[in-house]
N, C-alpha and C positions, 0 to 999 in steps of 0.2 A: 738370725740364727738359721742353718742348714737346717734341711727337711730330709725325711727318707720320703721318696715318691715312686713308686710303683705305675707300670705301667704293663697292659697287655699287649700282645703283639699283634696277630689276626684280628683286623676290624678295626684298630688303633694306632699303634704305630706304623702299619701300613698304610695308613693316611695320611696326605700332605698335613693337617692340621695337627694331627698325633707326634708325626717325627718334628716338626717346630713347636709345635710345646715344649718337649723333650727336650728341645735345643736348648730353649730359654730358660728352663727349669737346670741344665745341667750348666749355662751360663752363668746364672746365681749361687752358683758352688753347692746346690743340695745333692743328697747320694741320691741318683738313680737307679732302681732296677726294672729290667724286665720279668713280669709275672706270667707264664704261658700256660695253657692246659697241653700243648703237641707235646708228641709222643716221643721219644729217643730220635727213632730213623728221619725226624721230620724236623732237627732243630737246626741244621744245618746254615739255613737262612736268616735266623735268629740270632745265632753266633755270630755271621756276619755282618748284619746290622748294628747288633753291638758294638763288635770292635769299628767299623767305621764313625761311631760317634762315644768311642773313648769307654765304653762301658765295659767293666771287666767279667771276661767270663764266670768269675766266683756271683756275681750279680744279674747274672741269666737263670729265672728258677723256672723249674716245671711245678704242676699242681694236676698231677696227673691221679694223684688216687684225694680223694676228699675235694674241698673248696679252695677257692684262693684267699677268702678268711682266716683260714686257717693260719695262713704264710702270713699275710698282712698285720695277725697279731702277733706269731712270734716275731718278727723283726721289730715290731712296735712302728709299723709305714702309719706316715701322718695322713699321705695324700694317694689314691688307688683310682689311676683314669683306666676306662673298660666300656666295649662295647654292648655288653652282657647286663641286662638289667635285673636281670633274677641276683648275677653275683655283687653286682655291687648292692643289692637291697641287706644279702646276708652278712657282707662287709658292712653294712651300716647297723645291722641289727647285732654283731658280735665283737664288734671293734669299736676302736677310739679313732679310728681313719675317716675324712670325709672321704666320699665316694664320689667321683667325677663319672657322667658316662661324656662318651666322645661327642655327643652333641652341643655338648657347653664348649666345646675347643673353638 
């Protein structure tokens, strides 16, 4: 059965380990998104990360005012890989998500 899986961009997906997770997670047909804190003027690159591995703009979020729990539990994200260990602890404490940080990749 598909997963929603979440991921951050700075510090994660910008790692060889991050964007082949990515690969092999969107090879098993789960919906991926990108979860990001950047700001408007600075998605730019994230956008096109994206589209080069198939991920649709509507599944690029910011989490620029609050946490990225916040997001993870409205979409109901099973799985939330992150550099950020303060948010993934908030993701474990307010959600149904496990919390991946990038050193398990």
């Amino acid at each position: 059965m598909a997963k929603k899986v979440s991921f951050d961009y700075d510090g994660t997906l910008t790692t060889k380990a991050g964007s082949d997770t990515l690969d092999r997670w969107i090879a098993t047909g789960d919906t991926v998104y990108i979860l990001t804190a950047r700001q408007d003027r600075m998605m730019g690159p994230v956008y096109e990360f994206a589209r080069e591995h198939g991920i649709p703009r509507s599944r690029v979020l910011q989490s620029t005012v609050g946490h990225k729990w916040e997001v993870v539990k409205r979409l109901g994200i099973d799985k939330h890989v992150d550099n950020n260990r303060d948010e993934l602890k908030l993701i474990e404490d307010n959600t149904d998500a496990s919390a991946w940080h990038t050193s398990k990749l």
